[in-house]
DONUVEX-165891 format. One line per 5 residues: their letters; for each residue x, y, z of N, C-alpha, C, O, CB. Coordinates in pm, 1 decimal. Glycine has a CB too. Example, Ala and Ser with C-alpha at 12.3 -4.5 7.8 and 13.67 -1.06 7.14 Angstrom:
2
AS) 1319.0 -569.0 780.0 1230.0 -450.0 780.0 1320.0 -330.0 780.0 1423.6 -331.9 846.5 1130.8 -447.3 904.6; 1285.0 -225.0 708.0 1367.0 -106.0 714.0 1290.0 3.0 787.0 1340.9 113.8 803.9 1408.4 -59.8 572.5 $
// end
This chain:
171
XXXXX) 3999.9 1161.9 -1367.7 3961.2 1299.3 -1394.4 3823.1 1303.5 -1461.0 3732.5 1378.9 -1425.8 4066.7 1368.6 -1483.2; 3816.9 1217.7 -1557.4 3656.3 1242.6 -1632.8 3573.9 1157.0 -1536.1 3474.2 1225.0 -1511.6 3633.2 1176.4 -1820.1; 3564.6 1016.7 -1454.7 3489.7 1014.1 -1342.1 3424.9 1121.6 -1239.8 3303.5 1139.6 -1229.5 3554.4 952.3 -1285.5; 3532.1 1196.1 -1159.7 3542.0 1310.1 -1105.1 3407.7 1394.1 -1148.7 3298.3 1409.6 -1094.3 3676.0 1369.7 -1144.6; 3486.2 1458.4 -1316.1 3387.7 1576.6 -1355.1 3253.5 1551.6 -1397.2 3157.3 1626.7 -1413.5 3439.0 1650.8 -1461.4 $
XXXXX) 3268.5 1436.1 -1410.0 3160.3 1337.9 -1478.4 3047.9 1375.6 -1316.7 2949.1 1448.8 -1322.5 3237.0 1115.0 -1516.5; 3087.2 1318.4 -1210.8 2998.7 1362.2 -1097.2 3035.5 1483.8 -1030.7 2980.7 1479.2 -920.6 2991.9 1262.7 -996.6; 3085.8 1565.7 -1039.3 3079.3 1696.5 -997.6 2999.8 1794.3 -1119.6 2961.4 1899.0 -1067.5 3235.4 1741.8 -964.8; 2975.1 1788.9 -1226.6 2871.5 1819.5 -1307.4 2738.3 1791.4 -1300.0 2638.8 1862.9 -1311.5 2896.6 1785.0 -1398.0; 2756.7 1650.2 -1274.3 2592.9 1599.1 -1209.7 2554.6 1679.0 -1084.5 2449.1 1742.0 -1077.5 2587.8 1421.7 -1153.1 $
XXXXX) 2620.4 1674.9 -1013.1 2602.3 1719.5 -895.3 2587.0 1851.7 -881.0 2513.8 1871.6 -784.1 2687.3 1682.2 -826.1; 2626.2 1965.5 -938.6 2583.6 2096.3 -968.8 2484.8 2115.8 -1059.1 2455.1 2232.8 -1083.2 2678.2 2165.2 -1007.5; 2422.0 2022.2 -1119.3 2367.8 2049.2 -1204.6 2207.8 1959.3 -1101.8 2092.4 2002.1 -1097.7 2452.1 2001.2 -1362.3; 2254.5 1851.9 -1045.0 2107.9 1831.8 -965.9 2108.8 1909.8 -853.0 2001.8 1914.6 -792.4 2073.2 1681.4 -915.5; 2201.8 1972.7 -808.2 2220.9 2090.6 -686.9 2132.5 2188.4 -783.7 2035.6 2123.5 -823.0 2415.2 2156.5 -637.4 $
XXXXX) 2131.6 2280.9 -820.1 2142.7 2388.7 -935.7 1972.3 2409.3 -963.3 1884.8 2484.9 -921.1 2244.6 2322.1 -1094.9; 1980.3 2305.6 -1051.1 1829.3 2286.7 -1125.4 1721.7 2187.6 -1056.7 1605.9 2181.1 -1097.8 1852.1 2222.5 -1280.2; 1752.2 2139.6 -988.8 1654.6 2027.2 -904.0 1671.4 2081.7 -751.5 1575.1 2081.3 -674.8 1717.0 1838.8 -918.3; 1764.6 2115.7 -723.3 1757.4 2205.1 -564.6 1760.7 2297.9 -567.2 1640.8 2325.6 -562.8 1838.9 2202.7 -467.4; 1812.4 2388.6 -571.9 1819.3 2551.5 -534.0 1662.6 2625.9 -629.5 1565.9 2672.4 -569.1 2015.0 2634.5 -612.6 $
XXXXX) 1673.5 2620.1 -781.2 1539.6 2642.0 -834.2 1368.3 2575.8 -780.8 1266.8 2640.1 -754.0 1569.7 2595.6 -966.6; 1381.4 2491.8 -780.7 1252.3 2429.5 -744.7 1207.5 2507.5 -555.1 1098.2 2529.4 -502.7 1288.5 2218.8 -751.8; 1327.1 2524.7 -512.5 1342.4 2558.7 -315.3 1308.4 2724.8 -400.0 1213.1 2787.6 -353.9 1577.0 2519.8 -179.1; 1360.9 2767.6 -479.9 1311.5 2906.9 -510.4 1171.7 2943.5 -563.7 1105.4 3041.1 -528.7 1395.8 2956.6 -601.9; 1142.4 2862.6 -641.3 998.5 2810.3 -721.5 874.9 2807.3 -581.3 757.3 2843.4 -579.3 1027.7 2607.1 -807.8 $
XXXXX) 954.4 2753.6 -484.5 825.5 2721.3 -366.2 833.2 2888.8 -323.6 737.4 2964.6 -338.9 871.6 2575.0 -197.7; 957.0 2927.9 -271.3 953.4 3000.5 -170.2 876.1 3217.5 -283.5 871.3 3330.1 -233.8 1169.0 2972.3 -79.8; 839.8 3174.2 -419.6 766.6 3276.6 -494.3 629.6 3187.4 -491.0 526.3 3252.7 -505.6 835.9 3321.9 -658.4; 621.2 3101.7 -480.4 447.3 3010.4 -456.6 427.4 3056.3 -330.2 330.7 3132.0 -321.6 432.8 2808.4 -454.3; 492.5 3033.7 -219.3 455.3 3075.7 -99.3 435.3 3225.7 -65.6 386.0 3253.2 43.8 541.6 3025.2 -21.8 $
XXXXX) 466.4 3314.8 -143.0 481.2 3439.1 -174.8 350.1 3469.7 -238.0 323.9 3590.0 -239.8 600.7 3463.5 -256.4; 238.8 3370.6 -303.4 157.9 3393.3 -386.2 200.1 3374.3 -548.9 89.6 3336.9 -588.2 119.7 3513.6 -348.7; 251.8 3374.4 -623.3 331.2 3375.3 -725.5 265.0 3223.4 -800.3 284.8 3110.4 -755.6 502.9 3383.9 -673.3; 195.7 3252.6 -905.0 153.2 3115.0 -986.9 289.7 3086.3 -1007.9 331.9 3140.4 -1110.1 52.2 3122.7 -1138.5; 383.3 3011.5 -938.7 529.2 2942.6 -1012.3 564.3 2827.8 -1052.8 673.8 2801.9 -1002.7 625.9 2946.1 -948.7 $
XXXXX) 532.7 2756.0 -1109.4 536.7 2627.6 -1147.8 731.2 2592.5 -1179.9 832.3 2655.2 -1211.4 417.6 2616.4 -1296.9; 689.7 2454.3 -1146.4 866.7 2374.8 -1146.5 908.3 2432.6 -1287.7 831.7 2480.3 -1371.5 879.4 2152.6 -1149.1; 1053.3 2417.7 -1297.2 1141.8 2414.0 -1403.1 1153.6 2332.4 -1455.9 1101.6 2339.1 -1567.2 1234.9 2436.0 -1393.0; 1204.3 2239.2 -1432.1 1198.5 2096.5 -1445.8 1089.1 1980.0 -1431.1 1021.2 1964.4 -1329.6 1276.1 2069.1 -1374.5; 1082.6 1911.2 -1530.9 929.6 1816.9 -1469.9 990.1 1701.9 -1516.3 976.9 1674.7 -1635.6 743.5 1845.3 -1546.0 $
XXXXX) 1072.0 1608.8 -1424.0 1130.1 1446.6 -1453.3 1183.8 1443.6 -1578.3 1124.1 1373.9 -1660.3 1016.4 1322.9 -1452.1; 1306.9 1516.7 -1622.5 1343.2 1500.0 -1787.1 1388.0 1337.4 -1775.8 1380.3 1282.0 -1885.5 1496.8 1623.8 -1856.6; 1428.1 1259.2 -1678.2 1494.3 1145.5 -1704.7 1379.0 1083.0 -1739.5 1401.5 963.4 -1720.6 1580.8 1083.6 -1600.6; 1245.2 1099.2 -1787.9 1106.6 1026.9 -1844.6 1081.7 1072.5 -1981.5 981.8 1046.7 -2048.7 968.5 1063.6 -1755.5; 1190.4 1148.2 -2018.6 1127.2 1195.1 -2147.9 1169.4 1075.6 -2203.1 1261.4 1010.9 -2153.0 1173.6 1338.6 -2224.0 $
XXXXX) 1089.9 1029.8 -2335.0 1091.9 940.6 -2472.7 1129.7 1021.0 -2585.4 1166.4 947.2 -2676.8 949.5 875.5 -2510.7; 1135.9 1151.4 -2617.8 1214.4 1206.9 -2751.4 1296.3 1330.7 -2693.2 1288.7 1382.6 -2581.9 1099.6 1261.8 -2888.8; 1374.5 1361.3 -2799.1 1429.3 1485.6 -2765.1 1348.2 1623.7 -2743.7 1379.2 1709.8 -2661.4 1516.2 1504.4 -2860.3; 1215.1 1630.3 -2851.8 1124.5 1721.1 -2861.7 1100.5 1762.1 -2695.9 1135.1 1859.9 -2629.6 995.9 1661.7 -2948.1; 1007.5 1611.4 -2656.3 932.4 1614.8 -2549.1 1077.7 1624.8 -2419.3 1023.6 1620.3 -2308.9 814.8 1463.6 -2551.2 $
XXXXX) 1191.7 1633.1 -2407.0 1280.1 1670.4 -2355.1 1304.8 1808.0 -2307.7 1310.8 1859.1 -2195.8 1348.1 1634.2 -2416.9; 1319.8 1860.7 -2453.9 1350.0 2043.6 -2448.3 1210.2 2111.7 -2449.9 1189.9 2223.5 -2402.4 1446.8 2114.9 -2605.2; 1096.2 2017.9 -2521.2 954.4 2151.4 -2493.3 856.2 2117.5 -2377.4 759.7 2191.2 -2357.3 831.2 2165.6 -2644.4; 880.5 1999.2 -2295.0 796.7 1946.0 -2177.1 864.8 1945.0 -2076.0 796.1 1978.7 -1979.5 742.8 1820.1 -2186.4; 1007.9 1914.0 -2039.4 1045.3 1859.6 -1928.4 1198.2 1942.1 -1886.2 1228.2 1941.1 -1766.8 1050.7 1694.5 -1954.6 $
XXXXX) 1277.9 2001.5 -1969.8 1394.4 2057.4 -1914.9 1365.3 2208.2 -1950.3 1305.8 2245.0 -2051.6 1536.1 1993.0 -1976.6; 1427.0 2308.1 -1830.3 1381.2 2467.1 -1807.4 1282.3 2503.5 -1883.4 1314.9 2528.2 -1999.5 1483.8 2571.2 -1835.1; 1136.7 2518.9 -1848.4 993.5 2517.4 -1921.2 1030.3 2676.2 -1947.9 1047.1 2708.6 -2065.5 824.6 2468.6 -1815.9; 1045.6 2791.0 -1831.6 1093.2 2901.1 -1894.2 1126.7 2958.0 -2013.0 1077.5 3045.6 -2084.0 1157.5 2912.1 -1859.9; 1222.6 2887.2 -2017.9 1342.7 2936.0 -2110.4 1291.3 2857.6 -2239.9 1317.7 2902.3 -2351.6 1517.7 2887.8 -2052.7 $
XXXXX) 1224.3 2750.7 -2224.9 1144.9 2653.4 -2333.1 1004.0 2763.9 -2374.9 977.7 2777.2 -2494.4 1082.7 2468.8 -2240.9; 914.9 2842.9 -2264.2 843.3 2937.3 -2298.3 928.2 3079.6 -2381.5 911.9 3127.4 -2493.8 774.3 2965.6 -2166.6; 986.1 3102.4 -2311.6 1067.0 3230.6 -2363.4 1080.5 3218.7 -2556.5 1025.7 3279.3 -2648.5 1253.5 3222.9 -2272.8; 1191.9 3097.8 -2547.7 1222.9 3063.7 -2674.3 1094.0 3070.3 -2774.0 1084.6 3141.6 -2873.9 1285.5 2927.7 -2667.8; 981.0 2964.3 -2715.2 844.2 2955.2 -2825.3 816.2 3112.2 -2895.7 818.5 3155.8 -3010.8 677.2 2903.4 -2723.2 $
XXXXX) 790.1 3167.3 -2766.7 749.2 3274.6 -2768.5 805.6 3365.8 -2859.8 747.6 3415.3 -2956.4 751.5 3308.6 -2663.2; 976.2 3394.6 -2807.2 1054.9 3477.9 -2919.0 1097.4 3420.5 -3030.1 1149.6 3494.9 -3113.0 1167.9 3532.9 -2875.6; 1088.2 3299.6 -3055.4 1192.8 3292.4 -3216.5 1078.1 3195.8 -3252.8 1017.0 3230.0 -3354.1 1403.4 3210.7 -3224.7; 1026.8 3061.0 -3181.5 955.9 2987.9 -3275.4 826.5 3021.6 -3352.7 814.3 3012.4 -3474.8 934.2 2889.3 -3217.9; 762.7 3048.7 -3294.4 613.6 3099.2 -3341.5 618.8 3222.6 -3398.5 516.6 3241.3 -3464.5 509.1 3112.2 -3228.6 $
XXXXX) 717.7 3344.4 -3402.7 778.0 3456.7 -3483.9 831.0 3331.4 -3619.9 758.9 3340.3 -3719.3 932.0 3565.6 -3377.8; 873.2 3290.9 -3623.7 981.6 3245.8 -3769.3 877.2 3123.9 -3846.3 894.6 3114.4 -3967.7 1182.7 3148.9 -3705.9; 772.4 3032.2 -3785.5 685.7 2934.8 -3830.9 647.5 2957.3 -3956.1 675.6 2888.4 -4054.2 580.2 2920.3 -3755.9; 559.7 3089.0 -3951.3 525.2 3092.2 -4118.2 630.2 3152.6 -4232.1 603.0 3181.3 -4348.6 392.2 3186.5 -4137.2; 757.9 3163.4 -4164.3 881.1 3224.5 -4232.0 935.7 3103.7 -4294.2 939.9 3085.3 -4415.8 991.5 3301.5 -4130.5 $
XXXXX) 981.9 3013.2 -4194.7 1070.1 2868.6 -4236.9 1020.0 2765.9 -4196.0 1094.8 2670.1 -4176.7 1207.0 2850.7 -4187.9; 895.2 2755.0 -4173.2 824.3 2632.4 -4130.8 831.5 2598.3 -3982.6 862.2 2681.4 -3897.1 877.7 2518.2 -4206.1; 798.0 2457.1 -3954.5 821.0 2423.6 -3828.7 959.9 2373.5 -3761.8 1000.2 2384.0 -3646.0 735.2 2338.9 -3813.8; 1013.6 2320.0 -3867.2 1141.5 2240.8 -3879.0 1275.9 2362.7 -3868.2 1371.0 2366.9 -3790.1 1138.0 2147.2 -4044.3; 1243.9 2437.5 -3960.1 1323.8 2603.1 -3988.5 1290.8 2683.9 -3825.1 1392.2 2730.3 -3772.8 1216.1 2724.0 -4162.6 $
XXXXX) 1195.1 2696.9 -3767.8 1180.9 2806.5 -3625.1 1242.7 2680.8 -3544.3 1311.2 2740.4 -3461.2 983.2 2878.8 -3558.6; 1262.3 2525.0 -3514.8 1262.2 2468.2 -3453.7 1402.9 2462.4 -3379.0 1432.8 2449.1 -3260.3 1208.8 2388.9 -3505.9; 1509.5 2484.3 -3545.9 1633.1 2496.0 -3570.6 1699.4 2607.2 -3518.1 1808.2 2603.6 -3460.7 1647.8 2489.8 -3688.5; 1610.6 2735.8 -3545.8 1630.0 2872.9 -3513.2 1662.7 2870.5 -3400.4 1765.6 2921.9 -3356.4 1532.6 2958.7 -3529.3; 1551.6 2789.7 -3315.5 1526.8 2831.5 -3173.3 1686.8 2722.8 -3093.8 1730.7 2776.1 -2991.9 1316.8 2770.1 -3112.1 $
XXXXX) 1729.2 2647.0 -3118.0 1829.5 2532.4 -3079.9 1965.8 2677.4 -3145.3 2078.2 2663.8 -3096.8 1801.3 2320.6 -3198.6; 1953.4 2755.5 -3209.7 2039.2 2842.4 -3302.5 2075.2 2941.6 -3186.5 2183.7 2979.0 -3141.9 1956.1 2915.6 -3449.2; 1943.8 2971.1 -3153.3 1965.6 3122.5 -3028.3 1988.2 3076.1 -2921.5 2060.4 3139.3 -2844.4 1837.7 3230.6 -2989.3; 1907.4 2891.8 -2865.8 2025.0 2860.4 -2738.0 2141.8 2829.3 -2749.8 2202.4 2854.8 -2645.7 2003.2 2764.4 -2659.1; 2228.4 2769.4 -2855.8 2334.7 2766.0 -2878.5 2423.2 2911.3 -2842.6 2508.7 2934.7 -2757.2 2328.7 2719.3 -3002.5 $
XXXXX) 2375.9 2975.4 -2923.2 2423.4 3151.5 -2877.7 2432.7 3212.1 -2784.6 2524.0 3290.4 -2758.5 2366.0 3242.0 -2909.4; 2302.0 3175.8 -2692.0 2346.3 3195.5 -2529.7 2388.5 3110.4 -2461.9 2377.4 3155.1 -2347.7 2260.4 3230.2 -2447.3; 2448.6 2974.2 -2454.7 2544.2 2915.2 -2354.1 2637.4 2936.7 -2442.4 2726.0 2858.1 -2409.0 2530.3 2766.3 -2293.1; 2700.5 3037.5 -2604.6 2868.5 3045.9 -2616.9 2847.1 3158.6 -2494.1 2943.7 3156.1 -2417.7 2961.4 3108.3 -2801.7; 2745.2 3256.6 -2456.2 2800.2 3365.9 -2395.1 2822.6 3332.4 -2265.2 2900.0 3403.3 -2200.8 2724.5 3479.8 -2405.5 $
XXXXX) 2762.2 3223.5 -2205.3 2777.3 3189.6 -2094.8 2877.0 3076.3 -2042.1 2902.1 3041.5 -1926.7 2669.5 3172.0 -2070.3; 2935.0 3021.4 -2188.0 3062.6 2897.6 -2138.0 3162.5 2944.2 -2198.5 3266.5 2960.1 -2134.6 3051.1 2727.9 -2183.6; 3157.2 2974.1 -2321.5 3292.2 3017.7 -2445.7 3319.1 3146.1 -2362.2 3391.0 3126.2 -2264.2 3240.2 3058.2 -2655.6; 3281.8 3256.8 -2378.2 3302.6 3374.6 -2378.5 3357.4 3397.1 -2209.0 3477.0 3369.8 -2199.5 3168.5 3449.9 -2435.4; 3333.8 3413.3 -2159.9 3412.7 3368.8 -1994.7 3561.9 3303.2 -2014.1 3664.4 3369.7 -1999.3 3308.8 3226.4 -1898.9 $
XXXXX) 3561.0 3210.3 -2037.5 3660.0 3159.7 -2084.1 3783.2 3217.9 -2199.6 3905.1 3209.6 -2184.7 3599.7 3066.3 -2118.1; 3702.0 3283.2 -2326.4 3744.9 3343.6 -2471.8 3837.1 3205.7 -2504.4 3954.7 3209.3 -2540.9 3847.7 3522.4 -2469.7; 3762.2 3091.5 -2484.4 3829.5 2983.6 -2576.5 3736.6 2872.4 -2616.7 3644.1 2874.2 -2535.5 3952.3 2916.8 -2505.1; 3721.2 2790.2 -2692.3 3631.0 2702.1 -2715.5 3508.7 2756.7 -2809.1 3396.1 2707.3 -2803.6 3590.5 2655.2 -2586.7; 3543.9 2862.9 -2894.2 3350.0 2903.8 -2977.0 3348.1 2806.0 -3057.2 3434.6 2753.7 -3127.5 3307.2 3069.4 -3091.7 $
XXXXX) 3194.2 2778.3 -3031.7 3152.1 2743.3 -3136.3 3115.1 2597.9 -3064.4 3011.3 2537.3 -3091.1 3251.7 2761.9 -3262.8; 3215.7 2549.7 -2968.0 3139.1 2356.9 -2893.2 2992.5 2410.9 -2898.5 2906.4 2388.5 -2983.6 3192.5 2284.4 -2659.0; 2985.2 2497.1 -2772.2 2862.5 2496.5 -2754.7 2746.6 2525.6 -2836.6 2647.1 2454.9 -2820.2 2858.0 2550.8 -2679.4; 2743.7 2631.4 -2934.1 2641.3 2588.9 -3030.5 2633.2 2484.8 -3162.5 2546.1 2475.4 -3248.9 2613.5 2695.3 -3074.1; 2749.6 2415.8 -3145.0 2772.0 2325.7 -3247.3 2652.4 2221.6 -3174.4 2584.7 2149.4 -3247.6 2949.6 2269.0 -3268.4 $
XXXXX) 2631.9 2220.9 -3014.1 2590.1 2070.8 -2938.2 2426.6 2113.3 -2950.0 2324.8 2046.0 -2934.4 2663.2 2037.8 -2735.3; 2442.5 2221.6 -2976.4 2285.1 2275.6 -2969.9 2242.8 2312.1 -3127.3 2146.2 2387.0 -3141.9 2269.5 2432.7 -2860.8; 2306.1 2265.7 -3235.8 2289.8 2247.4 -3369.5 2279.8 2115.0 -3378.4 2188.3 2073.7 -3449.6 2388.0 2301.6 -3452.2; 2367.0 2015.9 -3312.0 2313.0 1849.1 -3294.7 2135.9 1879.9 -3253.0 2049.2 1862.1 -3338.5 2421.9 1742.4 -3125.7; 2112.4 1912.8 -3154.7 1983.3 1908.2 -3084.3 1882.3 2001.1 -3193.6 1772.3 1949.6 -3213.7 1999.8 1979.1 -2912.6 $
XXXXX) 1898.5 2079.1 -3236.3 1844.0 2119.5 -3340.6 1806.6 2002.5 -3470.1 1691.4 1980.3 -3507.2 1934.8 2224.0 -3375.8; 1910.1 1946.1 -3518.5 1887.7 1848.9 -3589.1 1816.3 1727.6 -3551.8 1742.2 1666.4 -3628.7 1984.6 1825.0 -3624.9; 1844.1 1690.3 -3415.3 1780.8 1540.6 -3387.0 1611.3 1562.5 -3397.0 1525.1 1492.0 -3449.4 1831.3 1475.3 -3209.6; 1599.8 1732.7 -3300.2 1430.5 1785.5 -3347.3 1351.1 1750.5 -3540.0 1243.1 1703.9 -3576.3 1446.1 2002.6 -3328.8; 1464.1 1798.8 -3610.5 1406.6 1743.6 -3733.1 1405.0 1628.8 -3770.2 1320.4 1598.4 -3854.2 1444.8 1785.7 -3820.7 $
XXXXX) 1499.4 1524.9 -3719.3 1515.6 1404.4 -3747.7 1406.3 1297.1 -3676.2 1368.8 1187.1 -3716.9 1652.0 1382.6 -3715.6; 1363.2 1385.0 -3531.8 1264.1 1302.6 -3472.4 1098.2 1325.0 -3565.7 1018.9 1234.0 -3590.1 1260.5 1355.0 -3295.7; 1086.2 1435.4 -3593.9 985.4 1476.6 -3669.1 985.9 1415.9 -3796.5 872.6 1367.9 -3801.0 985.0 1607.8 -3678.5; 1027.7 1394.7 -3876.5 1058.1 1314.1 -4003.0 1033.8 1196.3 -3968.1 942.5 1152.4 -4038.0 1191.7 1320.3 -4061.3; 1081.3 1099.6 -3871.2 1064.5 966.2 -3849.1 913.8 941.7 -3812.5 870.5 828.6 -3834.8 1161.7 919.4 -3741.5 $
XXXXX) 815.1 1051.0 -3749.6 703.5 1088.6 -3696.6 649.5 1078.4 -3848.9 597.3 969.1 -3870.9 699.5 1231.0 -3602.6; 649.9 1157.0 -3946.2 624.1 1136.4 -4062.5 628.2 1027.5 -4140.7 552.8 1022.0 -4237.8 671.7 1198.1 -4103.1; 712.5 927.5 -4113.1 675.7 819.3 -4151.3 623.7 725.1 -4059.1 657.8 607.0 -4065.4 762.2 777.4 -4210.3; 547.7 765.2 -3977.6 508.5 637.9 -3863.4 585.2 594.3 -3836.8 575.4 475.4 -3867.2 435.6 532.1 -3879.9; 704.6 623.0 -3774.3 785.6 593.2 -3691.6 853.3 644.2 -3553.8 966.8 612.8 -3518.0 843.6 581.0 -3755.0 $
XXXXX) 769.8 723.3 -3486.7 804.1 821.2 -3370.2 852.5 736.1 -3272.7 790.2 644.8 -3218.5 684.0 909.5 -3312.1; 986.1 776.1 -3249.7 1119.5 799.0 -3148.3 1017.3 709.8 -3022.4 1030.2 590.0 -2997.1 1181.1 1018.4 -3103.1; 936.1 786.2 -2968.8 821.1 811.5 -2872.7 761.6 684.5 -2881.5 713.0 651.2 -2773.4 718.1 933.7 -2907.1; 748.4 605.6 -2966.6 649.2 441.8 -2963.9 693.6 363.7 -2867.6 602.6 330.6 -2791.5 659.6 334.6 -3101.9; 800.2 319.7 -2839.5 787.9 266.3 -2741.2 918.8 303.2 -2620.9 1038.5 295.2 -2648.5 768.6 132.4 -2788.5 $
XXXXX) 880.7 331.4 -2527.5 916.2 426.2 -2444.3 1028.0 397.7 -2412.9 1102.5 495.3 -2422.2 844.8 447.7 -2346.4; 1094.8 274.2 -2366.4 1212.9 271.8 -2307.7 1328.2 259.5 -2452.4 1442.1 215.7 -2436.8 1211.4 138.0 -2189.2; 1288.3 294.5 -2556.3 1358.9 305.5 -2701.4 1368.8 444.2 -2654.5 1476.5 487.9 -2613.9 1273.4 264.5 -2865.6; 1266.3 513.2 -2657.7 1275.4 646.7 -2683.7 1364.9 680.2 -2561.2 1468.7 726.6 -2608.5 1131.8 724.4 -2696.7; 1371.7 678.4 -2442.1 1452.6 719.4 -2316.9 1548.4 680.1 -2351.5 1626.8 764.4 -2308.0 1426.4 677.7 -2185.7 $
XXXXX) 1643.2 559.8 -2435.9 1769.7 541.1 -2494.7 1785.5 631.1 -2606.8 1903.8 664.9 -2610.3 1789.8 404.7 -2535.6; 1722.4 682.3 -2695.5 1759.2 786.8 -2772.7 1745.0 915.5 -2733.2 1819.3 996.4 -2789.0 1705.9 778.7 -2874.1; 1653.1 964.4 -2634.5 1667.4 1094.7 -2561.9 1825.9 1112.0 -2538.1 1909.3 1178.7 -2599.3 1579.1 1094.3 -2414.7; 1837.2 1017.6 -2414.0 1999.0 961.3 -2342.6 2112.6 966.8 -2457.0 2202.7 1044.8 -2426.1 1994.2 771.2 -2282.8; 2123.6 927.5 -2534.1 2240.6 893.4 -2620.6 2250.6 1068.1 -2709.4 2361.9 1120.6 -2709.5 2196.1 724.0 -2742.7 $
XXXXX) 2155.6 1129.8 -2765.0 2140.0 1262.3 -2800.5 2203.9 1378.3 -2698.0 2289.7 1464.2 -2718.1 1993.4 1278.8 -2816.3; 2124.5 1343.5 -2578.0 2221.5 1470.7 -2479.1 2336.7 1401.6 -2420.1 2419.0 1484.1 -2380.5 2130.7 1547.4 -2330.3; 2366.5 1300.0 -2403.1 2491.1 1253.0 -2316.9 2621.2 1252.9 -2425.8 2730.6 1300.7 -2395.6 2461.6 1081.7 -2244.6; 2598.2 1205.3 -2528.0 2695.7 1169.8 -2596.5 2788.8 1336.6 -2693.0 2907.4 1365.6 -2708.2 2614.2 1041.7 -2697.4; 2691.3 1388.3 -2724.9 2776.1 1545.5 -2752.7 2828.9 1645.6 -2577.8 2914.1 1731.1 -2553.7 2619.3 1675.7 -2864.1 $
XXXXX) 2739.3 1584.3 -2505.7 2825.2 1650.4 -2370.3 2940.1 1797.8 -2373.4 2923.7 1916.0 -2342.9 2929.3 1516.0 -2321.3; 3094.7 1694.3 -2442.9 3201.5 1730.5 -2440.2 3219.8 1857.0 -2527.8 3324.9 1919.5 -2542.1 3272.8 1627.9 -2466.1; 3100.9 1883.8 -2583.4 3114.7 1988.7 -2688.3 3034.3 2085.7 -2582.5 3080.0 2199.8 -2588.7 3042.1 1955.4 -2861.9; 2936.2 2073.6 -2494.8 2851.3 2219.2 -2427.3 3009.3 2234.7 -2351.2 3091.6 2325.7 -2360.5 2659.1 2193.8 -2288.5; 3012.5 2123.6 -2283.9 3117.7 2150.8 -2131.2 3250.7 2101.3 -2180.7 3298.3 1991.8 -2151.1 3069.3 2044.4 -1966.3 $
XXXXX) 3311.4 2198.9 -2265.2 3446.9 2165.2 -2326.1 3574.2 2165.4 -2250.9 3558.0 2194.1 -2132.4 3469.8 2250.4 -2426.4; 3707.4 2139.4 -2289.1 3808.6 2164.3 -2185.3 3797.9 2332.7 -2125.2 3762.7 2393.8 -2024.3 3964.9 2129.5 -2259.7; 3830.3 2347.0 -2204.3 3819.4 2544.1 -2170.6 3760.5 2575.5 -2076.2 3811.4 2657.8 -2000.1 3742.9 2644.6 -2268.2; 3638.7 2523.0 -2050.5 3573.2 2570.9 -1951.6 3554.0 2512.7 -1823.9 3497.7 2557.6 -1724.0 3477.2 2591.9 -1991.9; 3640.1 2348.9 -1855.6 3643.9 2244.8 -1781.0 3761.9 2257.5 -1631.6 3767.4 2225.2 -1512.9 3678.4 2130.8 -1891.2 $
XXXXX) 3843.6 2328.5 -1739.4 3979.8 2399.2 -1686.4 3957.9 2546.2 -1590.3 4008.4 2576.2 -1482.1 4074.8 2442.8 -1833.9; 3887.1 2601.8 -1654.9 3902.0 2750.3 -1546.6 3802.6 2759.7 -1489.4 3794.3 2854.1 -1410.9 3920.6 2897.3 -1602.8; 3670.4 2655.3 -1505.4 3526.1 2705.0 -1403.9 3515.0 2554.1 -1340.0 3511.8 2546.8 -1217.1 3342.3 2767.6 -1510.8; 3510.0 2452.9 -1404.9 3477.3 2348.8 -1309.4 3561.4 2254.0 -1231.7 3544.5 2197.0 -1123.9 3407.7 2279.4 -1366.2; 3638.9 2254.6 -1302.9 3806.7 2211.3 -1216.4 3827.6 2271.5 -1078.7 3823.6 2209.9 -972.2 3955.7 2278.3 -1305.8 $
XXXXX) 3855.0 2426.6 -1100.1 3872.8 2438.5 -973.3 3752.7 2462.3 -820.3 3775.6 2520.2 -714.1 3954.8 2536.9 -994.8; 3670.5 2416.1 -851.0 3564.8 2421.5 -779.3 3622.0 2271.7 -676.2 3616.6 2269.1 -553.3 3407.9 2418.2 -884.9; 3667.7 2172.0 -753.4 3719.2 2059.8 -659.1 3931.3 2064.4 -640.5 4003.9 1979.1 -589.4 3648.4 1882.6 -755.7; 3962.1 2172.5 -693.2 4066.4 2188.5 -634.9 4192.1 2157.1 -715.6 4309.5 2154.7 -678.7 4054.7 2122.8 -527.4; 4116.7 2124.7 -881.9 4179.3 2087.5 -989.6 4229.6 2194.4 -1104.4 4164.6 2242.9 -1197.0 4095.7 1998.4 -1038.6 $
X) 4394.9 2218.9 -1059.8 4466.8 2362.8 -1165.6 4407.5 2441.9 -1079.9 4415.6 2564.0 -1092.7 4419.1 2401.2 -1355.0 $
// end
């Protein structure tokens, strides 16, 4: 069963965000539309930073800067808007995984309060001359281990059970 969901998640998710967006991305370029990718190779990122502000949904990575980080900077610093901003995506995938469901609050912004934290934790280590980022295939094992390993908290049973299960015929 966790094999299974393990690649039927991948697989909607490189269907999803690497096919259907990018085939949409061309077909508003071909339209005229300055549209640039969503995605730009996250499996190359070296920190979590350069993960969520370079390489996974640049959009929604613009959107966020835009509305909460650079609004809250001279409020709570860089570390404080950084948190904020991991605070308000947490808030929109409960509305989009918990709330559908009405079971599970709170995985999902708990996994996006991890990612909030690892942002300060990578920055601090940066502060002491020690950035995540020095040498690269370190950093692509700590990118990796940061989003893979809380997983079970975005994509909890709850939602595992009534949205992605039965897509392969499971309950």
């Amino acid at each position: 069963m966790i094999g299974a969901t393990a690649l039927l998640l991948t697989g909607l998710s490189f269907a999803g965000h690497f096919g259907l967006l990018n085939i949409w991305a061309g077909v508003w370029r071909w339209a005229g539309f300055d549209c640039q990718q969503l995605f730009r190779n996250p499996a190359m990122s070296r920190s979590l930073n350069e993960f969520w502000s370079k390489r996974w949904n640049l959009a929604f990575s613009e959107m966020t800067t835009l509305g909460v980080y650079r609004p809250l900077i001279g409020v709570v610093g860089k570390n404080g808007a950084a948190f904020a901003s991991f605070l308000f995506s947490g808030i929109l995938h409960e509305l989009a995984i918990s709330l559908p469901v009405r079971q599970s609050f709170g995985m999902p912004l708990f996994y996006f309060v991890i990612h909030g934290a690892g942002i300060v934790i990578e920055r601090t280590l940066e502060k002491w001359d020690l950035p995540v980022s020095g040498v690269p295939w370190l950093g692509r094992i700590w990118t990796f281990v940061w989003l893979v390993l809380p997983v079970p908290l975005l994509f909890n049973p709850s939602f595992l059970k009534s949205i992605i299960w039965p897509i392969i015929g499971i309950y």
